[in-house]
C-alpha positions in Angstrom: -43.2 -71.2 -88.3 -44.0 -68.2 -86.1 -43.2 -68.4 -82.3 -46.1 -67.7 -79.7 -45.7 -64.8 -77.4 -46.5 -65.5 -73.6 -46.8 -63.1 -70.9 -44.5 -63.9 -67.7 -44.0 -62.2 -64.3 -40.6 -61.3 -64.6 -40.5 -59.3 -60.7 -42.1 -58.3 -57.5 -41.9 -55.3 -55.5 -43.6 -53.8 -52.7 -43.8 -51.0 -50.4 -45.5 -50.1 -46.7 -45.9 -47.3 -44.8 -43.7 -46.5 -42.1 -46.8 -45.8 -39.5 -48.4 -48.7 -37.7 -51.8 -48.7 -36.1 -51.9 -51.3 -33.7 -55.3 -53.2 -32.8 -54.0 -51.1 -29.0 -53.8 -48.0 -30.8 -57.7 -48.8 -31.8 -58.7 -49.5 -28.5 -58.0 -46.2 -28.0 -60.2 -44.7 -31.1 -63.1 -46.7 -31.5 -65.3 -49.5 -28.8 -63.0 -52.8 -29.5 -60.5 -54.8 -28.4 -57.4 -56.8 -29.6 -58.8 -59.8 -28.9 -62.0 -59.5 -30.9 -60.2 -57.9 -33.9 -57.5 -60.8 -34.1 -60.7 -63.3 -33.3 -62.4 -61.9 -36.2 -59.8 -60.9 -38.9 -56.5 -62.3 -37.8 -55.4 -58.9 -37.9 -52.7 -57.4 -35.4 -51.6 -54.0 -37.0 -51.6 -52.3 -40.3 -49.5 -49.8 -42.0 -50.9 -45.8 -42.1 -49.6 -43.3 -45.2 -48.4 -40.2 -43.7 -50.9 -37.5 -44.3 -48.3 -36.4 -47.0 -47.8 -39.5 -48.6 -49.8 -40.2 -51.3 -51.6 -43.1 -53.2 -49.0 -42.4 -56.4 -45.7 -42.1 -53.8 -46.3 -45.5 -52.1 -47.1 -46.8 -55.8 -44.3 -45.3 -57.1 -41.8 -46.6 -54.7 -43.0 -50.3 -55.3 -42.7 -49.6 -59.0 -39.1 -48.2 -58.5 -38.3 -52.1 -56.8 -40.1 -53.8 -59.6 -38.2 -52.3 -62.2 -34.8 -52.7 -60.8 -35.6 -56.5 -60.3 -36.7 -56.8 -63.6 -33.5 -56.2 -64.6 -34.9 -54.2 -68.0 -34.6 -50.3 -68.5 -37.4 -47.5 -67.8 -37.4 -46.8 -71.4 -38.8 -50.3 -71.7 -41.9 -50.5 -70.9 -45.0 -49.3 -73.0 -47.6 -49.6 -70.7 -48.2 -48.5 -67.1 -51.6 -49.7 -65.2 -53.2 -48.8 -61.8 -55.7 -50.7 -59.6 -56.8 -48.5 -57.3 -60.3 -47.5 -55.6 -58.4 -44.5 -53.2 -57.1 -42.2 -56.6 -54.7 -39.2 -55.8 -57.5 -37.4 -57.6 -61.0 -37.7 -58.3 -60.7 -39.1 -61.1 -58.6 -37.5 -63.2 -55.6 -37.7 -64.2 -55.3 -41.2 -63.4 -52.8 -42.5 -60.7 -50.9 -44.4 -63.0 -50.2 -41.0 -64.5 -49.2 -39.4 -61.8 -46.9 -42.4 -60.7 -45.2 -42.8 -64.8 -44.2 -38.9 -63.9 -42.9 -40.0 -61.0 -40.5 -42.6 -61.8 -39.3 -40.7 -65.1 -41.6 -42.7 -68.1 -43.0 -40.4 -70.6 -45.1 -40.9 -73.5 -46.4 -44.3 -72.5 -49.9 -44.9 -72.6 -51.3 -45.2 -68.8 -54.9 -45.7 -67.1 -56.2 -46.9 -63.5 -58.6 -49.5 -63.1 -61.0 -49.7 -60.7 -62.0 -53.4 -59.2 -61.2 -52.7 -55.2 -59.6 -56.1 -54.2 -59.5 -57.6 -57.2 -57.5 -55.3 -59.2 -54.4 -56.7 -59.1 -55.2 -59.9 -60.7 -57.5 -58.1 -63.1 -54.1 -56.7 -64.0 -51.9 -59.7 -64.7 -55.0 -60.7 -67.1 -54.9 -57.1 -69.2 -51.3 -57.4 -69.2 -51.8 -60.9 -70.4 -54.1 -59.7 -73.3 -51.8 -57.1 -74.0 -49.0 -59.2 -74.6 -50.0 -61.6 -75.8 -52.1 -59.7 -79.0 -48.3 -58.3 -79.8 -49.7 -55.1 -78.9 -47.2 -54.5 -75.7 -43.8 -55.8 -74.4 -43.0 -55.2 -71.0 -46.7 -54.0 -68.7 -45.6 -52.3 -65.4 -48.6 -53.1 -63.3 -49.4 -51.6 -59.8 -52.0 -52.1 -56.7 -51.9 -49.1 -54.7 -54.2 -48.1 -52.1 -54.4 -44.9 -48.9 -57.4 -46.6 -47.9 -56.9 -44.5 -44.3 -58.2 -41.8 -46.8 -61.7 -43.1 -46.7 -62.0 -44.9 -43.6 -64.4 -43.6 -40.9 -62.6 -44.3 -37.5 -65.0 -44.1 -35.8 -67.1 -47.2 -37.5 -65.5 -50.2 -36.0 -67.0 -52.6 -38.4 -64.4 -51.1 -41.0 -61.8 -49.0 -39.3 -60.3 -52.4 -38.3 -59.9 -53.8 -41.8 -57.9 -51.5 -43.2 -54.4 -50.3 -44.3 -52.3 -48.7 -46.6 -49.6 -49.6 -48.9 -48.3 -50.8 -52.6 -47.5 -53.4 -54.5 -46.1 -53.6 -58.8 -44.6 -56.0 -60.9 -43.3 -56.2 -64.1 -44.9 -58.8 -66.7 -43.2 -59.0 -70.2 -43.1 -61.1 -72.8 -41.3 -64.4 -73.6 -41.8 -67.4 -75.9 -40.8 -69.5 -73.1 -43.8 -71.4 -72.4 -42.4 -72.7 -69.5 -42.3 -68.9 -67.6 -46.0 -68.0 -69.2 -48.7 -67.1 -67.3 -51.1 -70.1 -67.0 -54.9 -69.2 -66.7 -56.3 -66.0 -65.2 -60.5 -66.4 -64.6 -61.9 -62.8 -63.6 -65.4 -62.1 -63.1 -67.8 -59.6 -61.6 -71.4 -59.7 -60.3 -73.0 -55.8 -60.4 -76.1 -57.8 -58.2 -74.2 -57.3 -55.0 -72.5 -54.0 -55.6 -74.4 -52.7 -52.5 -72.1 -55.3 -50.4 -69.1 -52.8 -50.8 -69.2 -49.4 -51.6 -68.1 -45.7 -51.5 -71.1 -43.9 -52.0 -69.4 -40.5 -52.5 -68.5 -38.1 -54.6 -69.8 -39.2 -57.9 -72.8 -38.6 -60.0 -75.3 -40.3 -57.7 -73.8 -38.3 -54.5 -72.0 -35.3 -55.7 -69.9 -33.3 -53.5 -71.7 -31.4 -51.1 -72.3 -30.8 -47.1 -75.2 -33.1 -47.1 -72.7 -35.5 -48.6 -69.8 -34.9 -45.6 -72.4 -35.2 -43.0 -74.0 -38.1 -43.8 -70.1 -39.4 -44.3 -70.9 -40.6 -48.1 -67.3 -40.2 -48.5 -65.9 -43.5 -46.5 -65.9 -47.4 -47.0 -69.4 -48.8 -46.4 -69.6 -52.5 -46.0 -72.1 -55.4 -45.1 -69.4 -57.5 -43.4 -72.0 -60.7 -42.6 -73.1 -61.0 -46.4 -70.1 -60.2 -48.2 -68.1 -62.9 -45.6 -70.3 -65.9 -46.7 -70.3 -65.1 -50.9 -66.6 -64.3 -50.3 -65.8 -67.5 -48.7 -68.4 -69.7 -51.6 -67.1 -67.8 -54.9 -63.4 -67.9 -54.0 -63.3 -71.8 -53.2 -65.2 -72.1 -56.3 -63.6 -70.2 -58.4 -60.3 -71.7 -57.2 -61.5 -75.5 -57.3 -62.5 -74.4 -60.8 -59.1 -73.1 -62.4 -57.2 -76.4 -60.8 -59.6 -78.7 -62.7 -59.8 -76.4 -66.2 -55.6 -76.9 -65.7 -55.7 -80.5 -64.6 -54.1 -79.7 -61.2 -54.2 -80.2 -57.7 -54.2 -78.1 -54.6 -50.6 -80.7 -53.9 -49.2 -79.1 -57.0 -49.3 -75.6 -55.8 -46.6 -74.3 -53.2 -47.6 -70.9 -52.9 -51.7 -70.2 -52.8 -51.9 -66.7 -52.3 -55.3 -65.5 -51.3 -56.4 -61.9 -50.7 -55.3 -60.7 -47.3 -59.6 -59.5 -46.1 -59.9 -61.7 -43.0 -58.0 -64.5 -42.0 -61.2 -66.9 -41.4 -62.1 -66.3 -45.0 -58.9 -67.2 -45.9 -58.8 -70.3 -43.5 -62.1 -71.4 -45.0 -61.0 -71.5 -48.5 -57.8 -73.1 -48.0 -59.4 -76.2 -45.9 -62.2 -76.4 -48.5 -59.2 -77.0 -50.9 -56.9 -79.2 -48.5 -54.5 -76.4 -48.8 -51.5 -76.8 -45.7 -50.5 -74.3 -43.6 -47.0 -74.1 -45.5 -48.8 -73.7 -48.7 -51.2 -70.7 -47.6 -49.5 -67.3 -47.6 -50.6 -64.9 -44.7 -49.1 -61.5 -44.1 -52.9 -60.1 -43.0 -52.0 -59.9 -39.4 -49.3 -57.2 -40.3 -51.0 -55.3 -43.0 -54.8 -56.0 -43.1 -56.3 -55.6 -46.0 -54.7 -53.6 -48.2 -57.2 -54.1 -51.6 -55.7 -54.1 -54.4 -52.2 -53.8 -53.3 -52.7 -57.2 -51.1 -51.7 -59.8 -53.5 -48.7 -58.2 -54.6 -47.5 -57.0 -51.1 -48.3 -60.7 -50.0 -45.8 -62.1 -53.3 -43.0 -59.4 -52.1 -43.1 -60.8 -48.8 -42.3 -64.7 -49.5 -40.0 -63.3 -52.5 -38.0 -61.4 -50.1 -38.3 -64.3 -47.4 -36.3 -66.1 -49.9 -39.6 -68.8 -50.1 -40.5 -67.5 -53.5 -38.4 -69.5 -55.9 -37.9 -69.5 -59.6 -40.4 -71.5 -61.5 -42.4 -72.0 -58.4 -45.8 -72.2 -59.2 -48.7 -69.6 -57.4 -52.2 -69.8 -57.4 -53.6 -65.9 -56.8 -57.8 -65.9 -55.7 -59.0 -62.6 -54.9 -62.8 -61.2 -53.7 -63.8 -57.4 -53.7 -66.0 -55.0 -54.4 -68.3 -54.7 -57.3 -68.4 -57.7 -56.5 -65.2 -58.7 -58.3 -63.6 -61.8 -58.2 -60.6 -63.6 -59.8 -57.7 -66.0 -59.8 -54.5 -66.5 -61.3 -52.6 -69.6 -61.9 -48.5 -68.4 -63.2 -45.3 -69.3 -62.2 -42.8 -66.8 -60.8 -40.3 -66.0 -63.6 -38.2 -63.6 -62.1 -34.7 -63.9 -60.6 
């Protein structure tokens, strides 16, 4: 009889900026104050990429951690993946080229992904798929974002939001059914893709003056709309994957939602009856950091010693697109 193969997360890793822009340092930049940011968001600082410091370094370096917690060797892995909506270049090569180069992998296949917050759990499920079709063995995924790079500063209904940073794991296969992956559900909605969007360069604005002037080249956002389907999808989506797996909120000890606004996150976890100890926040030190939020959020309770092995997580992510997904795995790393 021949023995299943399951896709686990065998490690964590993460890395932030050195650079923090306080909600004081915005007072100074934009009208706002502390108060109505942290009112608002829950947000108290986030983390800047030096103007030298790349999308690829900051994922490189949280790939570096991943690996070595892993505890496999570079020559490994056969696949590395990006999620990433601020490339190194527009849009080729891929980032997840540039960062393979980077850490010293050669001739493995490599590609980015583009599903702004969302990416990193649309990330665990390719990995999944990869695995478990036999096709790959051990998937080096990575969030990385230098959203500063497309942030107007001087628009306070996004230059608030935002920060830098990365976040990679390792997920490799196992016939221990006990360390697979659960259930990932990941969906999209092109309806709404107005919600969320950088409307240049690309083929509908193409890189010009008329494009810099009119500042086609940052973040736009409709906060008010994309807060109330944000808050709706992700407790349905996440009520959804609890009953389809016959659990409940109780059984979960780490829910891990994307870091976008603390009262979105509040929302969802008292529509769930989700406790304070079971919600992981780390929003008011980094802000959103798309699709490196989940996985800078993991790092955090792994390296707080919280994160235990076996424990199980419950990931539920909202972003542009609109994307949306969630993740129920246990932590199989060390």
């Amino acid at each position: 009889m021949s023995t299943s193969t399951f896709a686990a997360l065998r490690s964590i890793g993460a890395y932030a900026p050195k650079k923090v822009l306080s909600n004081k340092d915005l007072e100074a930049m934009v009208d706002t104050s502390d108060e109505w940011i942290v009112k608002r968001t829950g947000i108290s600082e986030r983390r800047i990429a030096a103007d030298n410091e790349y999308t690829s370094d900051m994922g490189a370096k949280a790939c570096e951690i991943a690996i070595t917690r892993a505890g496999i060797m570079k020559s490994e892995i056969d696949l590395v993946i990006c999620a990433t909506v601020t490339p190194d270049y527009f849009n080729m090569p891929s980032t997840a080229c540039i960062i393979s180069k980077k850490i010293g992998i050669s001739n493995v296949q490599a590609f980015d992904i583009s599903a702004a917050c969302s990416g990193f759990v649309y990330l665990l499920s390719i990995a999944k798929a990869f695995i478990e079709s036999g096709m790959k063995k051990n998937i080096l995924i990575v969030g990385a974002e230098k959203f500063s790079s497309i942030v107007d500063y001087t628009d306070r209904g996004t230059c608030i939001l935002f920060g830098d940073g990365a976040g990679a794991a390792v997920v490799s296969a196992t016939s221990n059914k006990a360390e697979a992956i659960v259930d990932i559900n990941a969906s999209a909605d092109g309806t709404y893709a107005d919600f969320l969007v950088t409307p240049g360069p690309g083929s509908v604005h193409p890189a010009t003056h008329k494009m810099i002037e009119e500042k086609l080249n940052f973040v736009q956002m409709k906060g008010n709309e994309t807060f109330k389907l944000a808050v709706k999808t992700l407790t349905q989506d996440v009520t959804e994957i609890l009953k389809k797996n016959n659990l409940k909120a109780s059984d979960i000890p780490h829910f891990v939602p994307h870091q976008a606004n603390y009262r979105i996150i509040k929302a969802v976890g008292d529509a769930l009856g989700m406790s304070k100890e079971q919600v992981v926040l780390t929003i008011q030190k980094y802000g959103n950091t798309s699709a490196a939020s989940i996985p800078m959020a993991l790092n955090d309770i792994y390296e707080s010693g919280r994160l235990k092995k076996g424990d199980m997580m419950l990931l539920d992510t909202f972003g542009g697109g609109l994307t949306w997904a969630s993740a129920l795995l246990p932590f199989a790393g060390k």
